[in-house]
C-alpha positions as CSV (number, residue, x, y, z in Angstrom):
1,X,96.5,50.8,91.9
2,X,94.9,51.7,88.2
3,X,97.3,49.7,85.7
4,X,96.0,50.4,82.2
5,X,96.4,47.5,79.7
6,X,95.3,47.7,76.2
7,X,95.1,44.0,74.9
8,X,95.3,43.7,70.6
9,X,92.9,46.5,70.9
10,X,91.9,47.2,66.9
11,X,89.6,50.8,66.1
12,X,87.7,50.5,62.5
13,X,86.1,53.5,61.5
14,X,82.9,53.1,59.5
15,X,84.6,54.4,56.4
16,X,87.5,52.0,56.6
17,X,89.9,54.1,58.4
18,X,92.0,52.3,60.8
19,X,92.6,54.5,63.7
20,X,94.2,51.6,66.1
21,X,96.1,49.2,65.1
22,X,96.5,45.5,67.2
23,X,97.8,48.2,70.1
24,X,99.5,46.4,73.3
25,X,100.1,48.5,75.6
26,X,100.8,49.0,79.5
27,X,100.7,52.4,81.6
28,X,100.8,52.2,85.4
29,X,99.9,53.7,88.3
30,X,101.3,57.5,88.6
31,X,103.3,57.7,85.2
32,X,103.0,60.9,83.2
33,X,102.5,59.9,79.3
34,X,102.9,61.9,76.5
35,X,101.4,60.7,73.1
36,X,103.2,62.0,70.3
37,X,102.1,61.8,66.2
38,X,100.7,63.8,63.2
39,X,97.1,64.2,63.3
40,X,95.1,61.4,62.4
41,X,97.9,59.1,63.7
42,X,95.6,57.7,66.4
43,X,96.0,60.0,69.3
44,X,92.1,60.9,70.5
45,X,91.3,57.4,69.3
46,X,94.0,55.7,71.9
47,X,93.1,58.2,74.6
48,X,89.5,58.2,74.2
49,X,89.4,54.7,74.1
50,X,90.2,54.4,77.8
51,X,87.4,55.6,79.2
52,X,84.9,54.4,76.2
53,X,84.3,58.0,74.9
54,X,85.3,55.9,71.7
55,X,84.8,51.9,71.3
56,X,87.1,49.7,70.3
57,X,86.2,47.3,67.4
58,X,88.3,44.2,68.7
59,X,90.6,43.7,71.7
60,X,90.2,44.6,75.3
61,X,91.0,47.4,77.5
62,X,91.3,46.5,81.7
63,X,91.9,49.1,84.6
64,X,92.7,47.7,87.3
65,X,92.0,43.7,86.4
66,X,88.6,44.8,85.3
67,X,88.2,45.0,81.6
68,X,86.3,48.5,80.9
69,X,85.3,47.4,77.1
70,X,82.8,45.0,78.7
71,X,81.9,46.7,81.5
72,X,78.1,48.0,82.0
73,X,75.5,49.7,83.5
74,X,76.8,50.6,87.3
75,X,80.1,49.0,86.9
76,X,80.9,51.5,83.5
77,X,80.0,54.3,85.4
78,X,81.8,53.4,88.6
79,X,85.0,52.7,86.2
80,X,84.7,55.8,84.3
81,X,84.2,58.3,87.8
82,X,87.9,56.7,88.7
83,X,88.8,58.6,85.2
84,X,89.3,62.6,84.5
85,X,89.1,63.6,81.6
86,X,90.5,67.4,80.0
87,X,89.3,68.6,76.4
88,X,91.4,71.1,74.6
89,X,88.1,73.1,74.3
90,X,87.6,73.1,78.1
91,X,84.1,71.8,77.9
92,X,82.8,74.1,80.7
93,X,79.2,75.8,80.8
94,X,80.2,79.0,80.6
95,X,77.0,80.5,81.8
96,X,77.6,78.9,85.2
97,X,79.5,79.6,87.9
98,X,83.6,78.4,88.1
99,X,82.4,76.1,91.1
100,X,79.5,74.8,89.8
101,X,81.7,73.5,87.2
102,X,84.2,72.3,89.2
103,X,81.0,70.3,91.0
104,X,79.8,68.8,88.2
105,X,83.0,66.1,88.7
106,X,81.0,65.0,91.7
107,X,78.0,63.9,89.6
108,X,78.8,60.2,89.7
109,X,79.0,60.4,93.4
110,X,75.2,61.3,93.7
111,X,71.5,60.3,92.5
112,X,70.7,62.0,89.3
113,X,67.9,63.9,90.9
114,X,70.2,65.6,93.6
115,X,72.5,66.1,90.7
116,X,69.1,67.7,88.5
117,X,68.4,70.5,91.6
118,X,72.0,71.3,92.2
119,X,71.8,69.2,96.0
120,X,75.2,69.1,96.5
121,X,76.6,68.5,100.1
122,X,79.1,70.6,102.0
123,X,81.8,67.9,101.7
124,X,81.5,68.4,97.6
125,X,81.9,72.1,97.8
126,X,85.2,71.8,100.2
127,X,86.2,69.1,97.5
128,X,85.8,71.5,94.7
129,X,87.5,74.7,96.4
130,X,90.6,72.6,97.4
131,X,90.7,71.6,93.5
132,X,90.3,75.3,92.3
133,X,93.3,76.1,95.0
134,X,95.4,73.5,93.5
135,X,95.5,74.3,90.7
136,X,95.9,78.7,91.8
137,X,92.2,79.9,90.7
138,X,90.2,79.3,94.1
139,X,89.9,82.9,93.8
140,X,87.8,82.8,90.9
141,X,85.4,80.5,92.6
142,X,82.2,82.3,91.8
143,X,83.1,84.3,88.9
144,X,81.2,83.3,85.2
145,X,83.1,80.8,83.5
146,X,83.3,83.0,80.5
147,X,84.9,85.9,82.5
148,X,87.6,84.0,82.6
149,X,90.5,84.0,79.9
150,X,91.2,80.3,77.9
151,X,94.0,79.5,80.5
152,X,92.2,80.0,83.3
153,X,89.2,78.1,81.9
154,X,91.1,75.1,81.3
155,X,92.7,75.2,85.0
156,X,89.0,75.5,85.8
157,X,88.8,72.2,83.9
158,X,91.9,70.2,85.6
159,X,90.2,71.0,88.6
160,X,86.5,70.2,87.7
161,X,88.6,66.9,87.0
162,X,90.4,66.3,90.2
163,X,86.8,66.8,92.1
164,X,86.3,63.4,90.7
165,X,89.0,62.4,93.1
166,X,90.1,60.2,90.1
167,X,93.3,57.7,89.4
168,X,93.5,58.7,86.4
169,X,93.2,62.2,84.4
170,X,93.4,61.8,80.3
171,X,94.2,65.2,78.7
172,X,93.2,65.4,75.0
173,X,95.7,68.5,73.2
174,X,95.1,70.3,76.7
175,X,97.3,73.3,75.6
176,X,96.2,73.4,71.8
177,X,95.1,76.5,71.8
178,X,96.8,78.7,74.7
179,X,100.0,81.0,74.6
180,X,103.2,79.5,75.5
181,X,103.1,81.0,79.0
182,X,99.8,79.4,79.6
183,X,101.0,76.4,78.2
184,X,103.4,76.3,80.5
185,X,101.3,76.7,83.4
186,X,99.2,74.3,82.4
187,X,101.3,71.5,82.2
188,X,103.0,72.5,85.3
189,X,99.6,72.1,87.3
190,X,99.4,68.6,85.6
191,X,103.0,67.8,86.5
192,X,102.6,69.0,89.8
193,X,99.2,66.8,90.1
194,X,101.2,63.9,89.2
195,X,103.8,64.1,92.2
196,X,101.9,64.9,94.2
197,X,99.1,62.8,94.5
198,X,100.5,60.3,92.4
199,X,97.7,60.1,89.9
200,X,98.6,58.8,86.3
201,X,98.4,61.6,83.5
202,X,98.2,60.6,79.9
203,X,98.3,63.3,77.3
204,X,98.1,64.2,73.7
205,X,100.4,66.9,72.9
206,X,101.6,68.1,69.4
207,X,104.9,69.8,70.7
208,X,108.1,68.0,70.8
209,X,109.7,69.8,73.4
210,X,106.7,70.1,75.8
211,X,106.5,66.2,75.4
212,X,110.3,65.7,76.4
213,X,110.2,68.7,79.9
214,X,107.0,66.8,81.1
215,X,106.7,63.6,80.0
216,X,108.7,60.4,81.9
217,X,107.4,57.9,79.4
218,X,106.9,58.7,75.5
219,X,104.6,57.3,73.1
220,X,104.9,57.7,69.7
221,X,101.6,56.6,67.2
222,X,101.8,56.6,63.2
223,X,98.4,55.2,61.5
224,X,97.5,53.5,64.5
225,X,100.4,51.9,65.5
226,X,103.0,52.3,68.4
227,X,106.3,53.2,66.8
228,X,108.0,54.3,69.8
229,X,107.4,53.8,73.4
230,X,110.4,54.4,76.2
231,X,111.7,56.8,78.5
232,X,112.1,60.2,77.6
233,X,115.5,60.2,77.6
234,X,115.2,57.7,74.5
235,X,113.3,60.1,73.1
236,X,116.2,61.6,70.5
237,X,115.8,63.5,67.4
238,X,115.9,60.8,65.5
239,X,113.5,58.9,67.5
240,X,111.1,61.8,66.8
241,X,111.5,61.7,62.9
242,X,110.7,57.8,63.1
243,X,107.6,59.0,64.7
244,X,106.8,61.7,62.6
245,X,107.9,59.9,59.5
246,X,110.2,62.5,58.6
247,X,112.6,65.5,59.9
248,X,110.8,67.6,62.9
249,X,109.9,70.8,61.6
250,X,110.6,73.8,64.3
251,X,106.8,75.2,65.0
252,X,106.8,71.1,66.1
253,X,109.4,71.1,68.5
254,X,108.3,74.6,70.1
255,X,108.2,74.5,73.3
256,X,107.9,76.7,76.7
257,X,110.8,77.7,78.9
């Protein structure tokens, strides 16, 4: 079971800028977190921070009893393969094919030279086409990448993530740049991968309402601090303008329904 614990875990940009603030934090096994705040609140630094894409300055970060901040070498990769990861930019190379894409989250299974001349086994493949068909694209397997449209791409991406056959999927602004009814199917494949196979989601999301349908646990940053964290049923109106510092404006609180 991955239990994340963030122990008076400090970020200190070079300039000054505090992007973390002395954050204690706990998110188990199989919850679905939303991270609310204005940008530059901390957000991508508290996400990213998981799985090292950003280091912390002071403090300690554990999955599973095993502290990730000091982990190296093997052990930092072994730690970050348990770890998904979705970019609102998808992050795919669209030159290649959807599958090949969805492969490349079995990369940390494999020597690098297998990984160099494209060696993957059979199992990988069936691994990777059960991942485009949970998430409704498996028949886009061996299209381009960039034939597809920006929803489809970033299914491609939840699934190139799932191939990792993770505990864990972090979603940085996943939807950011997608319709409302790709938003919506979006999140509803995340959901749905949370349920199901019980793998913890955290994401950053800018809508109110899209953090309050998906969401079971809320947490709300200003300047690097946690100014909220509870159920979403705590998550009120009022709770929201604590977060934001002020009244939610409505193109915040749209949602999809």
């Amino acid at each position: 079971m991955s239990q994340i614990i963030f122990n008076d875990v400090s970020k200190v940009y070079p300039n000054g800028h505090v992007g973390l603030d002395h954050i204690n934090l706990e998110i188990n096994q199989g919850e679905f977190i939303v991270i609310v705040g204005l940008s530059g609140a901390g957000k991508s630094t508290l996400l990213r921070s998981i799985n090292r894409l950003h280091e912390i300055t002071s403090g300690d970060i554990s999955i599973s009893g095993q502290s990730i901040t000091k982990a190296k070498g093997n052990k930092l990769l072994l730690m970050r393969r348990n770890i998904g990861m979705i970019f609102q930019s998808f992050n795919l190379v669209k030159r290649s094919s959807v599958i090949r894409n969805v492969l490349s989250g079995r990369v940390g299974y494999h020597p690098t030279w297998k990984m160099v001349l494209g060696l993957f086994p059979k199992e990988d493949k069936q691994i990777a086409l059960e991942a485009l068909d949970r998430v409704n694209i498996v028949e886009k397997a061996y299209n381009r990448a960039d034939e597809l449209s920006g929803g489809q791409q970033q299914r491609v991406s939840i699934a190139r993530a799932l191939a990792q056959e993770p505990e864990i999927i972090l979603a940085d602004e996943p939807v950011a740049s997608l319709d409302p009814l790709t938003t919506k199917q979006v999140m509803d494949d995340l959901q749905r991968i949370n349920k199901e196979l019980g793998i913890t989601i955290v994401v950053n999301l800018h809508f109110v309402d899209l953090a309050r349908e998906y969401a079971t646990r809320i947490i709300g940053l200003q300047s690097g601090r946690i100014v909220f964290d509870g159920p979403v049923e705590q998550a009120t109106d009022d709770a929201f303008s604590r977060i934001y510092g002020r009244e939610i404006k409505d193109d915040e609180k749209m949602g999809v329904n």
